[in-house]
C-alpha positions in Angstrom: -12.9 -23.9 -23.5 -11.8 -25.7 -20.4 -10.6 -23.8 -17.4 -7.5 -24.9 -16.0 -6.6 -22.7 -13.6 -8.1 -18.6 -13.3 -5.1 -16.0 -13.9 -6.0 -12.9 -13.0 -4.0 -10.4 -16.0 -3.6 -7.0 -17.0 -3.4 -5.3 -20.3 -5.7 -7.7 -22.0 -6.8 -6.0 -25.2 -10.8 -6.1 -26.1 -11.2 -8.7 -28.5 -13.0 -7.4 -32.2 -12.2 -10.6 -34.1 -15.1 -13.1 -34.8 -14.6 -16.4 -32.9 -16.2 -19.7 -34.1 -18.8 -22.2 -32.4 -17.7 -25.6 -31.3 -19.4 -28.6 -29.6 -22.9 -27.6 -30.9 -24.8 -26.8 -33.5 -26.2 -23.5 -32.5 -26.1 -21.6 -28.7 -27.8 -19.8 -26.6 -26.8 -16.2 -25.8 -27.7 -15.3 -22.1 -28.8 -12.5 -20.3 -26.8 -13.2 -17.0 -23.8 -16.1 -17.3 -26.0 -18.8 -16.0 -28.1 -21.4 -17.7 -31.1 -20.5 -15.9 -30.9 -16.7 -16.9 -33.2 -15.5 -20.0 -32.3 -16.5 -23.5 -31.7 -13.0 -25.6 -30.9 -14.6 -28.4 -29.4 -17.8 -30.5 -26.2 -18.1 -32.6 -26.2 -20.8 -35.5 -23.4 -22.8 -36.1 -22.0 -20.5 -39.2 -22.1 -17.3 -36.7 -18.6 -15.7 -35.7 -19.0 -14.5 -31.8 -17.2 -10.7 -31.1 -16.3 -11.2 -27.6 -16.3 -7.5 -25.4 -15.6 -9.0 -21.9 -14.9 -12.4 -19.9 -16.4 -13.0 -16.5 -17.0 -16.1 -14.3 -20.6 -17.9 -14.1 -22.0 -20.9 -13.4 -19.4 -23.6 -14.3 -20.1 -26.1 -16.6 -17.8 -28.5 -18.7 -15.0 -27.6 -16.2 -15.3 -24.1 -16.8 -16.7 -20.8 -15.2 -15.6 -18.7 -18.2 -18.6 -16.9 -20.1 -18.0 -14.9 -22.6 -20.2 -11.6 -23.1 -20.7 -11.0 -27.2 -21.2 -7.6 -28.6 -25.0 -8.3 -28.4 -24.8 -7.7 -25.1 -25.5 -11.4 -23.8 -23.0 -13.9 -22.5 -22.3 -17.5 -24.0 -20.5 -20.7 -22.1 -16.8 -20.0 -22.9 -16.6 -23.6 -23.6 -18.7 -23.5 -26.9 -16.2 -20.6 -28.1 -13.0 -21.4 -30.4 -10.9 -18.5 -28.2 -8.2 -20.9 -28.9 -7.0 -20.7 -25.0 -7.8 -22.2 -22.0 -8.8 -18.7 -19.9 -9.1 -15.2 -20.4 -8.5 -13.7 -23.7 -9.5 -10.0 -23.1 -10.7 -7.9 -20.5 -13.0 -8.8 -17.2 -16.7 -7.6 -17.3 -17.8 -5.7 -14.4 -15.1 -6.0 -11.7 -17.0 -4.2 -8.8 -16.9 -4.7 -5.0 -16.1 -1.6 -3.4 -17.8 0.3 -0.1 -17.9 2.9 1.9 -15.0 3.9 3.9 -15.9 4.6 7.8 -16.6 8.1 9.0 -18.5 8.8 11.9 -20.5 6.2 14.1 -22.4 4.8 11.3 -21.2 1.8 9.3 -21.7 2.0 5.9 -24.1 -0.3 3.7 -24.4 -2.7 1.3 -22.9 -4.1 -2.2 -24.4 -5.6 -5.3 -22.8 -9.1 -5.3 -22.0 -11.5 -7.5 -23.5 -15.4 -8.4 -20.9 -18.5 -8.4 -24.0 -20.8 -9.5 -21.5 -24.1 -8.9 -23.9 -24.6 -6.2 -27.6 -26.7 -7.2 -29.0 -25.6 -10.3 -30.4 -27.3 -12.5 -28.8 -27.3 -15.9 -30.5 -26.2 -19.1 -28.2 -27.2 -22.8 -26.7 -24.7 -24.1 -25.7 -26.0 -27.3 -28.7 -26.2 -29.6 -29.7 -28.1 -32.7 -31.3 -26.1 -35.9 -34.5 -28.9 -35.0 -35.2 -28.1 -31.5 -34.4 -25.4 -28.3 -32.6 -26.9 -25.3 -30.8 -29.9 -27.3 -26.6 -30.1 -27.6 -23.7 -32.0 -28.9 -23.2 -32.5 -24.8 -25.8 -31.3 -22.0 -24.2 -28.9 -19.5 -24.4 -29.5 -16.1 -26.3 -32.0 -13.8 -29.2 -31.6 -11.3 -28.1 -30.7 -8.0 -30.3 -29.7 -4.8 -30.8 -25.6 -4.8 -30.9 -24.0 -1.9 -34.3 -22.7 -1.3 -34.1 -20.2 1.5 -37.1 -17.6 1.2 -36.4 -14.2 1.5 -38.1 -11.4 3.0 -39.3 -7.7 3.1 -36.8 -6.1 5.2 -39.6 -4.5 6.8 -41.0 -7.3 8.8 -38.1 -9.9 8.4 -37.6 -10.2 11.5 -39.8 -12.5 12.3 -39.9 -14.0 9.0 -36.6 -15.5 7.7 -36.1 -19.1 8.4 -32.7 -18.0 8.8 -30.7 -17.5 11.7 -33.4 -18.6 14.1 -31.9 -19.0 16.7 -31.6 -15.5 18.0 -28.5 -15.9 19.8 -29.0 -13.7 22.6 -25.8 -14.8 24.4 -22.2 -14.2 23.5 -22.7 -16.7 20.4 -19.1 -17.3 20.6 -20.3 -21.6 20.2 -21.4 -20.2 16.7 -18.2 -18.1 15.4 -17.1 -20.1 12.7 -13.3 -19.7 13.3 -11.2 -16.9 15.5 -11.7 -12.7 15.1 -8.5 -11.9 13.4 -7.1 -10.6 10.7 -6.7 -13.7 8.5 -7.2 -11.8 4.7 -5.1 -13.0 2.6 -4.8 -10.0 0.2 -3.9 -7.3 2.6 -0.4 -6.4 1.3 -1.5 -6.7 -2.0 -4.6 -4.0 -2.3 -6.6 -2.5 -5.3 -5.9 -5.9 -7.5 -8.3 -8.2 -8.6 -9.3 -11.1 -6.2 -10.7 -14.3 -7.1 -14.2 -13.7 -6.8 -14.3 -10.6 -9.3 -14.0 -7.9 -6.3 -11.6 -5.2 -5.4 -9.0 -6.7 -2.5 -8.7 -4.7 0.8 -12.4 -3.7 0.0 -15.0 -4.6 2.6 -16.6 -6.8 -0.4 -13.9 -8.5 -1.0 -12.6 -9.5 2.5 -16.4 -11.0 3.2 -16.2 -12.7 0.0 -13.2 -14.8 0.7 -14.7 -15.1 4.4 -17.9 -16.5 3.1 -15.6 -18.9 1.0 -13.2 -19.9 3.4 -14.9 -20.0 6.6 -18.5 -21.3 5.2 -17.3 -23.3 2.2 -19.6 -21.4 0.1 -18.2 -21.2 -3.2 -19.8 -16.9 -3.5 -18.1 -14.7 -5.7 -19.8 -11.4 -7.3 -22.0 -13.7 -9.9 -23.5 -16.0 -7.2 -26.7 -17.3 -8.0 -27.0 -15.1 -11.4 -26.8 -11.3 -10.6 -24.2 -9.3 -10.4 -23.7 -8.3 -6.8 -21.2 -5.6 -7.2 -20.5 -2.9 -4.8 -22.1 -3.2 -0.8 -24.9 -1.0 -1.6 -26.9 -3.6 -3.9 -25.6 -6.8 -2.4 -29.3 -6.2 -0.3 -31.7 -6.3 -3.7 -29.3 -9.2 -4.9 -29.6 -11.4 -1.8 -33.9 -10.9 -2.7 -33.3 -11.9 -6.1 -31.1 -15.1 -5.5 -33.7 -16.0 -2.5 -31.3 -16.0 0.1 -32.5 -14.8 3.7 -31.9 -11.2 4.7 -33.6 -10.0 7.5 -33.0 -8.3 11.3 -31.9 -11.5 12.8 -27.8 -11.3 12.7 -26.1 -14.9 13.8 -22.4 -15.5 13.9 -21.4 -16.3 10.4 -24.2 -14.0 8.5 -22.8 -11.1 6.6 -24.2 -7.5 8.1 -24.8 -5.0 5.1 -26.3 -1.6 5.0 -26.8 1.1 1.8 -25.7 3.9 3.5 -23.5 6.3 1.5 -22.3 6.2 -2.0 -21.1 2.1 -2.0 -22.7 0.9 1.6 -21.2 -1.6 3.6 -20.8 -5.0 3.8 -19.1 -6.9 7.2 -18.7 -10.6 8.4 -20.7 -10.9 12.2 -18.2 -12.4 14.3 -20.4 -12.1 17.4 -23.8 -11.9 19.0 -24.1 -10.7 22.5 -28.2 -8.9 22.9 -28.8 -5.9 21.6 -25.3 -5.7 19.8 -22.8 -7.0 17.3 -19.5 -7.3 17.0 -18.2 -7.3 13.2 -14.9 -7.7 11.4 -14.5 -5.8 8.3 -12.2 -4.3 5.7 -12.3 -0.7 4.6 -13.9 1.2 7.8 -10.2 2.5 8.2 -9.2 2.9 4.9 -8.3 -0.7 3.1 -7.5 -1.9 6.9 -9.1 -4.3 8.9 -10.8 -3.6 12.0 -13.3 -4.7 14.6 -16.6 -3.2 15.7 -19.2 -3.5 18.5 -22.5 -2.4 17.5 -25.9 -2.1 17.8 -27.8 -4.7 15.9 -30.4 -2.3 14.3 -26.9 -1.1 12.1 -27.4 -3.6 9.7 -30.0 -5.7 7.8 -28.7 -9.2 8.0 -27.7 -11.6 4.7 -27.9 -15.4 5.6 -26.0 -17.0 3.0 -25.7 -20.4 4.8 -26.1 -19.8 8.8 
């Protein structure tokens, strides 16, 4: 169905009634909520659809909505009589959180998530009983992917095509915007934000960054995987392609798996052989500022 506007709600109750298929004859069941992701398995037209969770995806047909089915698979909430515009039950996997501070180290990394409104090229959902791939309506359109390589953290530094510029000044010409606390969310902590991550997490506060500042439309399905908490955010930046290496600009996002969640921060500045970050959740659901050595973090370049 058509997504008007995203609510976030609580007290949705899982769903155990069978919902219909509409617009097509038969769709494709996903293994991630993108139209790239593996097919798992196909529903006919006569099929009723137990939905166990809602999450966002790629959009398509003006909606990010995918429903996951109780085959463990997610379909286009579009092709799904829910018989409303948004969410009907509960969120899947609402994940985003990090280490707090303690000591000199900064914690690491977080699995994120993948928007996919940005270039990919759009398979059909919607299937006929004559031939994979065809629909009542094709989703999507053709758009130009970015095709950043990434590479083994090992020897990235010299690798990445990312951040080449190693910005061995202050980099203050490349801060895109002023080091303060700008978060939105910071009286209202431990709620949902808009891109599927805890708010007043470190996660969160360099999602909406990322989204604000870069105009990167990233939330904790961008690309396809999950990116979840800071630990994994690392392994998910590999599997979306985008650059991680040693090589932090103003602008990148500095992660580390440390600890039980890692750490995720936004790089503010660059000045030799250190970084300054801002970051949520070193002080606990606060914001705070950081100088530090540049061999803290591995680097994520989502766009600079």
């Amino acid at each position: 169905m058509k997504l008007a506007t995203l609510t976030i709600c609580t007290g949705l109750a899982s769903i155990t009634a069978g919902y219909k298929i509409i617009h097509a004859s038969g769709l494709n069941c996903r293994a991630e909520p993108n139209v790239n992701s593996k097919i798992v398995l196909t529903y006919s037209q006569n099929d009723n659809i137990t939905v166990d969770c809602q999450t966002q995806g790629e959009k398509l047909f003006g909606t990010a909505v995918w429903d996951k089915t109780s085959d463990d698979c997610y379909v286009l909430d579009y092709y799904v009589d829910t018989g409303n515009t948004g969410y009907v039950t509960k969120k899947c996997g609402v994940a985003g959180k990090c280490n707090k501070g303690s000591g000199s180290s900064a914690g690491d990394g977080s699995e994120g998530g993948s928007n996919a409104t940005e270039g990919t090229t759009a398979a059909a959902e919607g299937t006929t009983a004559a031939a994979e791939g065809t629909a009542t309506a094709t989703e999507g359109t053709t758009a130009a992917g970015e095709s950043a390589t990434s590479t083994d953290d090992n020897n990235d530094d010299d690798k990445s095509s990312a951040g080449g510029n190693d910005n061995n000044n202050n980099g203050s010409s490349k801060v895109p915007g002023p080091i303060k606390d700008d978060y939105p969310y910071k009286h209202n902590c431990n709620e949902v934000d808009p891109w599927l991550y805890y708010t007043c997490q470190c996660t969160s506060f360099v999602a909406w960054r990322i989204n604000s500042r870069l105009k990167v439309s990233f939330n904790n399905h961008y690309k396809g995987p999950n990116w979840g908490n800071a630990d994994t955010w690392a392994n998910a930046a590999r599997k979306t392609r985008v650059p991680i290496n040693n090589r932090p600009v103003p602008g990148c996002v500095a992660q580390t798996d440390r600890g039980a969640m890692g750490h995720v921060a936004w790089v503010a500045k660059v000045a030799g052989s250190s970084v300054t970050i801002e970051e949520y959740n070193w002080a606990k659901l606060k914001y705070s500022t950081r100088t530090v050595p540049r061999s803290t973090f591995k680097y994520i370049h989502i766009k600079v």
